[in-house]
C-alpha positions in Angstrom: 4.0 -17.2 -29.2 1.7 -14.4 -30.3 0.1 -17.0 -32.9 -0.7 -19.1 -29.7 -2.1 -16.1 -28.3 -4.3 -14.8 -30.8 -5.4 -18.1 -30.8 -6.6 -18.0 -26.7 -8.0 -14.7 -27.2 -10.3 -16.4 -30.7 -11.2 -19.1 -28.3 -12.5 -16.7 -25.5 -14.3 -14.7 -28.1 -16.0 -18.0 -29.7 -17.3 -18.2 -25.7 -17.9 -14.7 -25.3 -21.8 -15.1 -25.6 -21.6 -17.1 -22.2 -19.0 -15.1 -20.3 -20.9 -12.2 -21.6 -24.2 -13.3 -20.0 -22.8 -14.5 -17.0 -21.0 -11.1 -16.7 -24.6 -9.8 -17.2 -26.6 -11.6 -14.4 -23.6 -10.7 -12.1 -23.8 -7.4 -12.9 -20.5 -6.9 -14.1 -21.1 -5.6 -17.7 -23.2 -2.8 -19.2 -26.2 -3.9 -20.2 -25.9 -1.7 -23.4 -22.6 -0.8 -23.5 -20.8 -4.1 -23.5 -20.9 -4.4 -27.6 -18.4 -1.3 -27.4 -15.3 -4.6 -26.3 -16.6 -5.1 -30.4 -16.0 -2.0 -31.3 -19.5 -1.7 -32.3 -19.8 1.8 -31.7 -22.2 4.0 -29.7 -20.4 7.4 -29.8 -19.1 9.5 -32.8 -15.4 10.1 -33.3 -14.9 14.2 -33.2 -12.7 16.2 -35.2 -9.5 17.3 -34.1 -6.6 15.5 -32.4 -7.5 13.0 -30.2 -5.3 11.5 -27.3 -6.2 8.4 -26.2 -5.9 7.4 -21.9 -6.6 3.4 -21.1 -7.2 2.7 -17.7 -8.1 -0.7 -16.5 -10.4 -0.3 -13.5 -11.2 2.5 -10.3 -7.6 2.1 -8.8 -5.7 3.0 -12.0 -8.7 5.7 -13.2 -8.6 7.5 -10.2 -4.8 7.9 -10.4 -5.3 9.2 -13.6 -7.9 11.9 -13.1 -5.7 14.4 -11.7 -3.6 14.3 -15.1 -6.5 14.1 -17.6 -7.7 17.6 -16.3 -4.1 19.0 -16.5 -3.8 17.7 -20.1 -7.3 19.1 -21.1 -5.2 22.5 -21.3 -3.4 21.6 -23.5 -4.6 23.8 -26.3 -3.4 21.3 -29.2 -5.3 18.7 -28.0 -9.2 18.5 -29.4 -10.7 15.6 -28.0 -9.4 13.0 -25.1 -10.7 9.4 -25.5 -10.3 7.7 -21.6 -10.9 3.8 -22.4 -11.5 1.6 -18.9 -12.3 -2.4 -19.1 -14.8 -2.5 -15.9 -18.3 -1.2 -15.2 -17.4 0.1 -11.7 -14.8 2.2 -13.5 -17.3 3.4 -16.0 -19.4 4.8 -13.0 -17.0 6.0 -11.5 -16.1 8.0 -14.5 -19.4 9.8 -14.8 -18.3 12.1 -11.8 -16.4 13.9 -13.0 -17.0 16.7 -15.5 -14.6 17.6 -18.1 -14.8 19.5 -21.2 -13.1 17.1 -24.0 -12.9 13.7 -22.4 -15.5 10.9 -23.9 -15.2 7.8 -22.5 -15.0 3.5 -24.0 -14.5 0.2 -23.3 -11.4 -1.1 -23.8 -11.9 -3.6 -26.7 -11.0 -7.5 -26.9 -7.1 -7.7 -27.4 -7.8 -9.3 -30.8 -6.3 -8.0 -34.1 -9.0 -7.8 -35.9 -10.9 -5.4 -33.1 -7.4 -3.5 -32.3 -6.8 -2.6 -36.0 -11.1 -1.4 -35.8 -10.2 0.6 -33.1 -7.3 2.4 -33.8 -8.8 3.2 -37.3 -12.0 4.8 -36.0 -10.6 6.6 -33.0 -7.0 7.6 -34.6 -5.1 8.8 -31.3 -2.2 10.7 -31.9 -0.8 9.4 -28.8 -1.7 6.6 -26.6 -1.1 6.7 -22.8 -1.3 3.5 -20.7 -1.6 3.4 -17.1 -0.2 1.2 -14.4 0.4 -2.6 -15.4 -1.9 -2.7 -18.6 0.2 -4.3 -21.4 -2.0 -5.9 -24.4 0.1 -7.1 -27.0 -2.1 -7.1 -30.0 -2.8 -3.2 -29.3 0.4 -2.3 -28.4 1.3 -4.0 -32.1 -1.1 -2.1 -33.6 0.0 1.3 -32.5 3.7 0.5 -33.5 1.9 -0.5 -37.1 0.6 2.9 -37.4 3.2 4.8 -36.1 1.2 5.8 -32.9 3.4 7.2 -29.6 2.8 4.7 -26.8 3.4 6.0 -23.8 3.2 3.9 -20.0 2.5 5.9 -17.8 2.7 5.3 -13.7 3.8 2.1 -14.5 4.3 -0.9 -12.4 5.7 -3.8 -12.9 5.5 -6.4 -9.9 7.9 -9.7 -9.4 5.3 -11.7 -9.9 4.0 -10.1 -13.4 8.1 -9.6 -14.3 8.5 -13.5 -13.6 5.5 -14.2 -16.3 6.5 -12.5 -18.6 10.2 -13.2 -18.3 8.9 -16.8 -18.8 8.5 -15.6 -22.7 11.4 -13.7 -22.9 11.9 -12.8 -26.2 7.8 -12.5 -27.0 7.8 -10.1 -23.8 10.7 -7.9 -25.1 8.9 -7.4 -28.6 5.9 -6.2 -26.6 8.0 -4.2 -24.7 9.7 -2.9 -27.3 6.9 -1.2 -29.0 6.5 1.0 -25.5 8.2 4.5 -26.6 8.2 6.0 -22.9 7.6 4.6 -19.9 7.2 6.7 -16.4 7.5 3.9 -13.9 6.1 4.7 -10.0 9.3 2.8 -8.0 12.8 1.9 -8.3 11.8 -2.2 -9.1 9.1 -1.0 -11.8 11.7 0.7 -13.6 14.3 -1.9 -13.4 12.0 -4.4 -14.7 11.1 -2.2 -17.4 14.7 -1.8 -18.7 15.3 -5.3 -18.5 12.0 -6.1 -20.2 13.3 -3.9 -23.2 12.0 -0.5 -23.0 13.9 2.0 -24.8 13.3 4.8 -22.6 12.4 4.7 -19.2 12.2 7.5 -16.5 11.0 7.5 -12.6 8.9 10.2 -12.0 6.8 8.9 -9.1 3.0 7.7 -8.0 0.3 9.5 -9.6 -1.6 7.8 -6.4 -0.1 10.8 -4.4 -1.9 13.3 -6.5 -5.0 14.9 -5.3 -8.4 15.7 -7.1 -8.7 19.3 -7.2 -12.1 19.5 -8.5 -13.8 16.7 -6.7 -17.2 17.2 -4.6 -16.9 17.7 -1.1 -16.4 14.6 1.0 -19.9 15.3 3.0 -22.5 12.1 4.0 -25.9 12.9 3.9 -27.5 14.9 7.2 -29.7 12.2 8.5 -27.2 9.4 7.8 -24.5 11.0 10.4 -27.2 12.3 13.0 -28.2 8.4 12.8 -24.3 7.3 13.8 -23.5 11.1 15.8 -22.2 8.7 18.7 -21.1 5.7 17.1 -17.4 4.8 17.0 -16.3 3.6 13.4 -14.2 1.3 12.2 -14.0 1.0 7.9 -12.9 -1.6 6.1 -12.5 -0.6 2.3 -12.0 -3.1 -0.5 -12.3 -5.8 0.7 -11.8 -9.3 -0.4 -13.6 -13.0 -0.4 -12.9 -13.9 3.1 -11.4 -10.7 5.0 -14.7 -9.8 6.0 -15.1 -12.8 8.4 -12.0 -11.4 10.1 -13.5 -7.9 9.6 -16.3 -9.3 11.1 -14.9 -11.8 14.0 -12.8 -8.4 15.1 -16.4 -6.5 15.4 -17.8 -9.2 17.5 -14.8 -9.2 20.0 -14.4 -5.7 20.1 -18.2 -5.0 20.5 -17.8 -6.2 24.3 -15.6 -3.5 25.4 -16.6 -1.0 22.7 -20.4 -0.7 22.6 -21.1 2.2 20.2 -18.8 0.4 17.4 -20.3 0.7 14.0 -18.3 -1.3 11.5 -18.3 -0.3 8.0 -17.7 -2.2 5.4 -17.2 -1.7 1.8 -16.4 -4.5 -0.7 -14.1 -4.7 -3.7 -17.1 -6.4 -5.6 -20.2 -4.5 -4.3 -21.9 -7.4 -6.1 -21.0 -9.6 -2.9 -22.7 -7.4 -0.7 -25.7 -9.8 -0.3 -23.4 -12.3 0.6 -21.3 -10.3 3.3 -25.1 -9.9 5.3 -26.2 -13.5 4.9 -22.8 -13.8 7.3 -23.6 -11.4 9.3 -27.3 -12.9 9.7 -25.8 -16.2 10.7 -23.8 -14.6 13.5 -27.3 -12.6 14.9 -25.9 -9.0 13.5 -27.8 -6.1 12.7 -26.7 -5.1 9.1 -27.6 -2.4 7.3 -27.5 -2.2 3.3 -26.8 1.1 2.1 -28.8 1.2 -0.8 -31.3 -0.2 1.0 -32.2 3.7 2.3 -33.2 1.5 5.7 -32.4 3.8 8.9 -29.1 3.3 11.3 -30.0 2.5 14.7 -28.2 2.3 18.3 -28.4 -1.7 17.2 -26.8 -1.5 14.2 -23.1 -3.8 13.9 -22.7 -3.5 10.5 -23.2 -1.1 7.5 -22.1 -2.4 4.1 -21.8 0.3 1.4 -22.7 -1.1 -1.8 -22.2 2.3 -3.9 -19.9 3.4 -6.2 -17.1 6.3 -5.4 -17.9 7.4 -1.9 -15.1 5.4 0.3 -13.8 9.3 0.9 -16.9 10.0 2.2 -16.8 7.0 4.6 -12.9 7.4 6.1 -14.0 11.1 6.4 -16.2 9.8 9.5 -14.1 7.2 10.6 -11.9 6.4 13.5 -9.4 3.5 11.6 -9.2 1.7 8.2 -8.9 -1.4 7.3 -7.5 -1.5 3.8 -8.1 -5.4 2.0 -6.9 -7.2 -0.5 -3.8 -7.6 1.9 -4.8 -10.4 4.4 -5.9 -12.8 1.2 -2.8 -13.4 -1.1 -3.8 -10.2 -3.7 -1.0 -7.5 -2.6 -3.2 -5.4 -1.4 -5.0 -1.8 -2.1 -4.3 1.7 -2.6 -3.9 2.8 0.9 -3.2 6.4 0.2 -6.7 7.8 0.6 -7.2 7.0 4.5 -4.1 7.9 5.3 -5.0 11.3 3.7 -7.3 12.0 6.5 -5.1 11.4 9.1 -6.7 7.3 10.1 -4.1 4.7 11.3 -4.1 2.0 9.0 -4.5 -2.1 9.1 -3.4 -3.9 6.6 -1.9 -7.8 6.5 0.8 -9.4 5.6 0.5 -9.3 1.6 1.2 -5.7 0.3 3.4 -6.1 -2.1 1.6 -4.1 -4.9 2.0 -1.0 -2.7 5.0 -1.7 -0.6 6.6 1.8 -1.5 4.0 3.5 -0.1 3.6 1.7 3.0 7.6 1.6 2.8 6.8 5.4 3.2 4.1 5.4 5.8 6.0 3.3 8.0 8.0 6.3 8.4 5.9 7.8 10.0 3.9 5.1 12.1 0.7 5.0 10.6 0.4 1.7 8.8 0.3 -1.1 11.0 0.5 -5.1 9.8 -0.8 -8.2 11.5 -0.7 -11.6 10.7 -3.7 -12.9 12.2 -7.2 -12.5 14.2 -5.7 -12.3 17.5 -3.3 -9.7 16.6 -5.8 -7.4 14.4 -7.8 -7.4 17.2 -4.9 -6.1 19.9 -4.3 -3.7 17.2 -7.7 -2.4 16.8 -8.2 -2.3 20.5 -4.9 0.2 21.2 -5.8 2.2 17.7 -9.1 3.0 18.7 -8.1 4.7 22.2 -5.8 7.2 19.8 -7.6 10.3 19.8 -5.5 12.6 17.2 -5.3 11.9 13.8 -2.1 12.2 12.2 -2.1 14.1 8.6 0.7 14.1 6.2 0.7 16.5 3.8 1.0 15.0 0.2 0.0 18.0 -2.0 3.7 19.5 -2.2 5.0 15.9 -3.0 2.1 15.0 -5.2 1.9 18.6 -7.2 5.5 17.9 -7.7 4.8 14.3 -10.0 1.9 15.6 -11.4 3.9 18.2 -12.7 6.9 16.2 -14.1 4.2 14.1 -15.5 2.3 16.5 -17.2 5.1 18.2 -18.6 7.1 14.7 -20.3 3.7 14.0 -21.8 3.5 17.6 -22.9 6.8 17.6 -25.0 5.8 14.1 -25.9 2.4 15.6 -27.3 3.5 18.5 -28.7 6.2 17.0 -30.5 4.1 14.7 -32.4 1.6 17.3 -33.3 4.7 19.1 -34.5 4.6 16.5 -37.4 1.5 16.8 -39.0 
């Protein structure tokens, strides 16, 4: 089986040329920095121990901020190397200032690029985040005698099905895991049944706050512009929620005439795409890189920036929160609810269920199945005037904590060695 997949990952790098340039017109890649999934190179190695973080995109990144900054203190550590596999990720990175971190691309999960970049990087530890299992890496690291540690791990039914299709491949990828820290009860009984040695539930990183993030502020002339506006966000949003997003807007608009609806996309890249919709329904929308003024007229504002959805449920009076009406399992919805906003989300939210498990408790996520019923929803949200906080920092200090110190003995252990 791992023959056969060497073999699909050799044919995607014989195609790579394409995918890469395709990537490139849609803005996906780096323009410069895409060579570095070849491990060709653009930053030098440092001296010192090195402990390597890989997370996949924004999601798993920003859960992991929080712990990179508590692990900087770690006086045996020298260097951090954070890895990440998308170009929003990558921008998202560059807000944040820390004093040993240097961040890559995640290479191609090839052996011959895995074996290049655990050579020139030599982690003394590796520390994986969420769902990101890559067999030919994680074989490499058990080649060289590296810790691999999975950290906030989830493992969902439908990912535990796949890889249970390949039972015993899956288990020797497993295998090679030396700790995992799963974020719910079913991650951590997938993971023992997928064959990892040791596995202990600490919690979500996702409940852990930034401590050294900029204020949450929009520019002045952006909220004099929308002083007297009601707003309604939806934030990561998918290939066809929007329409609903937008169908809700229209109906709502009657009764509701100072509603300004943002909207921020999963793929900013779709942006364009999201206004040519509104055009065809008469609707005045606003880019926001466009720099173009608000008005009284304006329905729609669609944020095409990186890293400033805070800044946007900071203003607002309800969230949509997507990927949960199209069949993805939806997104983190921990960050509106963080400033007090009643939450919509649909029917599929299976990747955070916990957490809306947990915010069901205390009435602020609210489901709907359809147009008609987002719509009633909105409509009694909206004439809610108190937001309703919940404090996470006591419960999210807490797994940051437990985290930071598992990894700590982990770390210092190993250093112990040489």
């Amino acid at each position: 089986m791992f023959l056969i997949y060497q073999i699909l990952i050799l044919l995607i790098i014989f195609l790579s040329p394409i995918i890469i340039a395709i990537r490139l017109f849609k803005n996906k890649e780096h323009k410069t920095r895409f060579i570095e999934k070849f491990c060709l190179f653009k930053k030098k190695r440092a001296k010192g121990n090195l402990i390597w973080i890989h997370a996949a995109s924004v999601g798993e990144l920003m859960s992991t901020i929080p712990l990179i900054y508590e692990i900087e203190k770690n006086r045996n550590i020298r260097n951090i190397l954070v890895t990440t596999s998308t170009l929003s990720s990558s921008k998202i990175f560059k807000n944040f200032k820390f004093k040993k971190v240097v961040h890559q691309f995640f290479p191609i999960d090839f052996l011959y690029f895995t074996s290049k970049f655990i050579k020139y990087w030599n982690p003394k530890i590796s520390i994986f985040i969420d769902s990101e299992i890559w067999p030919c890496m994680f074989k490499e690291l058990k080649k060289n005698s590296i810790p691999l540690l999975l950290v906030n791990a989830r493992i969902t039914p439908k990912s535990f099905a796949r890889w249970n299709l390949f039972n015993k491949f899956s288990k020797n990828i497993f295998h090679n895991i030396e700790a995992a820290f799963p974020q719910n009860l079913e991650s951590e009984r997938f993971l023992k049944k997928l064959n990892v040695a040791k596995v202990n539930k600490i919690g979500n990183l996702k409940f852990c706050e930034i401590k050294k993030q900029k204020k949450v502020k929009l520019e002045k002339p952006f909220l004099s512009s929308i002083k007297n506006r009601l707003v309604f966000c939806a934030s990561s949003t998918h290939p066809g929620e929007e329409m609903k997003i937008i169908q809700n807007h229209l109906t709502l608009k009657k009764k509701y005439k100072n509603l300004l609806t943002i909207i921020i996309p999963r793929h900013i890249e779709r942006t364009k795409e999201i206004k040519n919709y509104c055009k065809s329904l008469s609707l005045k929308t606003t880019i926001r890189s466009s720099k173009e003024k608000v008005n009284t007229n304006t329905d729609i504002y669609l944020v095409d920036s990186y890293g400033e959805t805070k800044k946007f449920f900071n203003i607002s009076k309800l969230a949509f929160i997507g990927g949960s009406i199209v069949n993805h399992g939806g997104q983190n919805p921990i960050e509106p609810a963080r400033f007090g906003l009643n939450i919509l989300h649909g029917p599929n939210i299976q990747n955070f269920k916990d957490i809306y498990y947990f915010f069901n408790k205390y009435k602020i996520a609210h489901k709907f199945i359809n147009l008609k019923q987002l719509i009633a929803l909105s409509d009694k949200l909206i004439k809610i005037k108190k937001r309703k906080k919940i404090n996470f920092k006591k419960m999210g200090n807490l797994i940051l904590k437990r985290n930071v110190n598992e990894i700590n003995k982990i770390i210092n252990n190993e250093f112990k060695k040489t």
